[in-house]
C-alpha positions in Angstrom: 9.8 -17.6 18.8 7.8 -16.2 21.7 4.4 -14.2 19.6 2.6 -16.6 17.3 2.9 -14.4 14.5 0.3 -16.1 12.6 -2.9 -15.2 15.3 -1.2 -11.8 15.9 -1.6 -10.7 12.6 -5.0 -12.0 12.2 -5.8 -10.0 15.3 -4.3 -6.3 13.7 -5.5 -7.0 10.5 -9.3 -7.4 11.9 -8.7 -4.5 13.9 -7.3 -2.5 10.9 -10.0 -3.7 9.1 -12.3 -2.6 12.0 -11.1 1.2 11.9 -11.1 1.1 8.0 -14.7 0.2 8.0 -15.6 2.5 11.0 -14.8 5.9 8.7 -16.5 4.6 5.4 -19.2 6.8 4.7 -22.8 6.5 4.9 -24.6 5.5 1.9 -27.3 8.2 1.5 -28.4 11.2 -0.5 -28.8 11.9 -4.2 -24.8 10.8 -5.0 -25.6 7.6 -2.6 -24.5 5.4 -6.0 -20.9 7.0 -5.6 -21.0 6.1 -1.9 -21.7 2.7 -2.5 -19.4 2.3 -5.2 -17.1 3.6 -2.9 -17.2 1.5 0.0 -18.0 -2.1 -2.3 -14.4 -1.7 -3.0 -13.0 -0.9 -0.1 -15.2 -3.8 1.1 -13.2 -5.6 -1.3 -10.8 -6.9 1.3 -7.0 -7.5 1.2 -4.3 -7.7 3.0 -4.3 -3.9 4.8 -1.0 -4.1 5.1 -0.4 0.1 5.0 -2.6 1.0 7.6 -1.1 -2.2 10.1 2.3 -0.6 9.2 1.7 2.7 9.9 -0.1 2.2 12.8 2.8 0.1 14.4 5.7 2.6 13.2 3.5 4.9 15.6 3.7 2.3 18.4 7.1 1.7 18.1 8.1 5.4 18.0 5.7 5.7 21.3 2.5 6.8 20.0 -0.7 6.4 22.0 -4.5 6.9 21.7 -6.0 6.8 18.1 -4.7 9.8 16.7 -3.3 7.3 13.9 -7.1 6.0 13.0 -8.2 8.2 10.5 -4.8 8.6 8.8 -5.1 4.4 8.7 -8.9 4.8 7.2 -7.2 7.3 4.8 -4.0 5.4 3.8 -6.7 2.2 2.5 -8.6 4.8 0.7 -6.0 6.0 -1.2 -4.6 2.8 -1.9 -8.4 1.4 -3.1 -8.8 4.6 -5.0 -5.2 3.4 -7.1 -7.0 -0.2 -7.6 -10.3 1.1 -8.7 -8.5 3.2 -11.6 -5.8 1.0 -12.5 -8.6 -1.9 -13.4 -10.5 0.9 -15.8 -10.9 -0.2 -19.3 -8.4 3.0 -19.9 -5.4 1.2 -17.9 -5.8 -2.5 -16.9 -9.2 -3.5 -18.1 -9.7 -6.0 -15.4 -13.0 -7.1 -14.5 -11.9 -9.4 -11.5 -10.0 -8.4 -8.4 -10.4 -10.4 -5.3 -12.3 -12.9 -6.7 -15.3 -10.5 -7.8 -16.5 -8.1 -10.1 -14.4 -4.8 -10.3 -16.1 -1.4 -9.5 -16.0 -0.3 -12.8 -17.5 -3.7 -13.9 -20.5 -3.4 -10.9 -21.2 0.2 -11.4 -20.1 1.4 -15.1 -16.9 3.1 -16.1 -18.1 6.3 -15.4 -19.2 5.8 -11.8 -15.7 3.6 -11.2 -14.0 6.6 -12.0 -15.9 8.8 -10.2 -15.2 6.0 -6.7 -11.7 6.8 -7.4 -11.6 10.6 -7.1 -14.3 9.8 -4.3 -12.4 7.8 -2.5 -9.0 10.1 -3.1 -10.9 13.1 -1.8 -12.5 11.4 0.9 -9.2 9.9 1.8 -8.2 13.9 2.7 -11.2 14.6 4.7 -11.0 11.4 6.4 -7.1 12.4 7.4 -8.0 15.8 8.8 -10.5 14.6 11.4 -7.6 13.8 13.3 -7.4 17.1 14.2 -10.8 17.1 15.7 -8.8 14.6 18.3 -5.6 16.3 18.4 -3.7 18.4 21.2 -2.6 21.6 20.4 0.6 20.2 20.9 -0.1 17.3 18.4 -1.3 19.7 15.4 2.4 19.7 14.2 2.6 16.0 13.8 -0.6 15.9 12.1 0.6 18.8 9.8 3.8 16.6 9.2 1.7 13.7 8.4 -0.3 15.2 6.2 2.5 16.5 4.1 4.2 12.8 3.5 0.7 11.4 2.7 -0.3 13.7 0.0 3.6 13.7 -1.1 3.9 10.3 -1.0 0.5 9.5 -3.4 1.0 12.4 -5.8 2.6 13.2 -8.9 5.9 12.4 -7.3 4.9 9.4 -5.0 2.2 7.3 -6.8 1.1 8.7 -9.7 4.8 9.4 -10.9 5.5 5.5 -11.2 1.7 4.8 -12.6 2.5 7.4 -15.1 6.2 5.7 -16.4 4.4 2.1 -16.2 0.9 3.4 -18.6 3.9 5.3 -21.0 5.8 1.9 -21.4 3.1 -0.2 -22.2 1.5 2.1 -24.4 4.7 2.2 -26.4 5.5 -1.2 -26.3 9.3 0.2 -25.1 11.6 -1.9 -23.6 12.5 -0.6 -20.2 15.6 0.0 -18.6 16.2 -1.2 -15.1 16.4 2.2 -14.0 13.1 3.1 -15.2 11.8 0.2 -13.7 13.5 0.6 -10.1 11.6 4.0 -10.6 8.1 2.6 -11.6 8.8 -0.1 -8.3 9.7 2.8 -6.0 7.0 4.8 -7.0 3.9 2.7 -7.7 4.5 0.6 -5.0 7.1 1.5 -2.1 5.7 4.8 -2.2 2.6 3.9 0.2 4.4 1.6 2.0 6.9 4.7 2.6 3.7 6.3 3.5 2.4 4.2 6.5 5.4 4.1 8.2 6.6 7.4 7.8 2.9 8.8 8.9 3.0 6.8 11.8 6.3 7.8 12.8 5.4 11.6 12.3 2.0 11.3 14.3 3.6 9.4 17.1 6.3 12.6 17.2 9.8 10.8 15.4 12.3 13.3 14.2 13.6 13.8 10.7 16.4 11.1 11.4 13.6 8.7 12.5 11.2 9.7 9.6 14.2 9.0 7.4 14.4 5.3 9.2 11.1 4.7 7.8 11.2 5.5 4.3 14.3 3.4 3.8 12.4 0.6 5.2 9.7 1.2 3.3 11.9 1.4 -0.1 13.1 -1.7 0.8 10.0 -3.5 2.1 8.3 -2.4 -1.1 10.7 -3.3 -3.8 11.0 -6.6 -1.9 7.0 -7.1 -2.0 6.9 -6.3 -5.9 10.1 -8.4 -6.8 8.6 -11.3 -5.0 5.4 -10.3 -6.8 7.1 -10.9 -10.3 9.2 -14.1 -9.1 4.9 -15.4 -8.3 4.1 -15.0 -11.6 6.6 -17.1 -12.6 6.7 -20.2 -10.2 3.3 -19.5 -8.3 0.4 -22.2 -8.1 -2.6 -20.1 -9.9 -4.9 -21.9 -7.1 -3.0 -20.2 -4.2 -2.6 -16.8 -5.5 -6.1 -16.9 -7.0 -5.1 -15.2 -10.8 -3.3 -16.7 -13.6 0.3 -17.1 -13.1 2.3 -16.1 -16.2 0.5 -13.3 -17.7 3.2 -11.2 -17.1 5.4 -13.5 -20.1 2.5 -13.4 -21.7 1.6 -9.5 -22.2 5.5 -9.2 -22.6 5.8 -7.0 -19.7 8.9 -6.0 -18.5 10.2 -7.6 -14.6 12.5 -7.7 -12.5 12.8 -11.1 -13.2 13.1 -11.0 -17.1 15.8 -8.2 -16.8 17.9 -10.1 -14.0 16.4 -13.3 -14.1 14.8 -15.7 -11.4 18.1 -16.8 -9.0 18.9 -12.7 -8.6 15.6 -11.9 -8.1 15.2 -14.2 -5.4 18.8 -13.1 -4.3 17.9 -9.3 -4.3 14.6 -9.8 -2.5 16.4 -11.8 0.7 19.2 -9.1 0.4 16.4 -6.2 0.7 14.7 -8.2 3.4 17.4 -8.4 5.6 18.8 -4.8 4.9 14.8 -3.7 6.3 15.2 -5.8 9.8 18.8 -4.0 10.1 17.0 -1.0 10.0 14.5 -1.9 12.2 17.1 -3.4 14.8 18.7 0.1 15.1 15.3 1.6 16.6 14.5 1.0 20.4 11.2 -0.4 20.9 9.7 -3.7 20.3 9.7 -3.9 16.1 9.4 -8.2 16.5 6.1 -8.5 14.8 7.4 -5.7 12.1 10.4 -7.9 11.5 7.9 -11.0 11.3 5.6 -9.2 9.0 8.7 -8.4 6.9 9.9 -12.0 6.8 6.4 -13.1 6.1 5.9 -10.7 2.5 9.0 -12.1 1.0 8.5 -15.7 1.7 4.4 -15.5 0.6 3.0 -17.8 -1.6 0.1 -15.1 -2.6 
């Protein structure tokens, strides 16, 4: 093909890194400890793959300038904040992520919880400077934005599928594939929804375009966990950089112990190609979206 996908995305993902970086917060004053707890795990790394989607659903609904910026910042933030909880003793009890120490683990469990709210609340103050470079005109899409993003990581967005997923495993229960469709939609698709749909909003998309984007991001993020829990069954532990297995061996329940490995890997080229169909039906250039699709499901980490 014509773009060398590879050296593109190493370009967007520096440059979402970039912007990420540029609205992390200073570390001084008496609560400097949060503020550096804070920003070590954002420092963290990874892939930033919500803020590159949303900030090119807002170039291909014809956005322009960096009205997307702080919404991109935010959308890491809130994402990091989900990490930093979900490794507390309470939930996960992980002290590696990344190949380093967890916040938690640096800073004490206390101040790892406190990072979370920070970086939740900062998140929201983070998204509103865009109004400090909005248009009059552009006040309404940022309103819109704003709605989806605290939507999409609430109660019925995030939290709603981290709160089935903690209830399961505390019970030991056996879940159904309906509750776990739920726990995938929620825990994970939900930010994925998010970027796109935010950058559709900011760049001025209509309902039937913001509805374009969280179909694709349903898809795109039940294809990224599915693939996740084919990994842990047939990854190499020295690419993905964890233990491959643990999910057979803490008796959780997957997609691929309820339909088994073949499906799985059916259902995640099925959801794949249903997302570039979607993507095909917008004008604009979406070729490095339908790359970046392609790329998730056939990862190796």
């Amino acid at each position: 093909m014509a773009l060398d996908f590879e050296e593109i995305l190493k370009e967007k993902v520096l440059s979402a890194e970039q912007t990420v970086r540029g609205y992390l917060p200073e570390e001084e004053g008496f609560q400097k400890t949060v503020l550096k707890a804070m920003n070590y795990s954002v420092e963290a790394g990874g892939k930033r793959l919500r803020p590159i989607f949303m900030r090119e659903a807002f170039l291909l609904y014809g956005g322009k300038g960096a009205l997307v910026e702080p919404f991109m910042a935010a959308m890491e933030m809130i994402h990091t904040y989900s990490l930093v909880h979900d490794d507390l003793p309470a939930m996960d009890n992980d002290i590696y992520r990344r190949g380093r120490y967890t916040t938690w683990k640096v800073y004490g469990e206390a101040m790892g919880v406190l990072a979370g709210d920070g970086l939740l609340n900062y998140a929201y103050e983070t998204a509103l400077r865009a109004f400090d470079m909005a248009t009059p005109a552009e006040y309404e899409a940022v309103v819109r934005a704003m709605k989806i993003l605290t939507q999409k990581a609430g109660v019925y967005g995030m939290i709603g599928g981290q709160t089935v997923d903690v209830e399961a495993e505390g019970n030991n229960s056996v879940l159904s594939m309906d509750e776990l469709l739920f726990i995938h939609e929620k825990k994970t698709a939900a930010l994925i929804q998010a970027g796109l749909m935010v950058g559709a909003a900011l760049a001025g998309a209509d309902e039937q375009g913001l509805d374009a984007m969280e179909r694709l991001g349903m898809n795109v993020g039940l294809a990224f966990q599915i693939q996740d829990d084919i990994l842990d069954v047939i990854g190499d532990s020295k690419v993905l950089g964890k233990e491959v297995g643990s999910d057979a061996k803490n008796e959780k329940v997957t997609y691929v112990t309820l339909r088994g490995l073949e499906e799985s890997k059916r259902q995640v080229e099925l959801l794949s190609e249903e997302a570039v169909e979607i993507l095909k039906q917008i004008p604009g250039d979406s070729l490095f979206l339908e790359e970046l699709i392609y790329s998730l499901i056939h990862r190796e980490k």
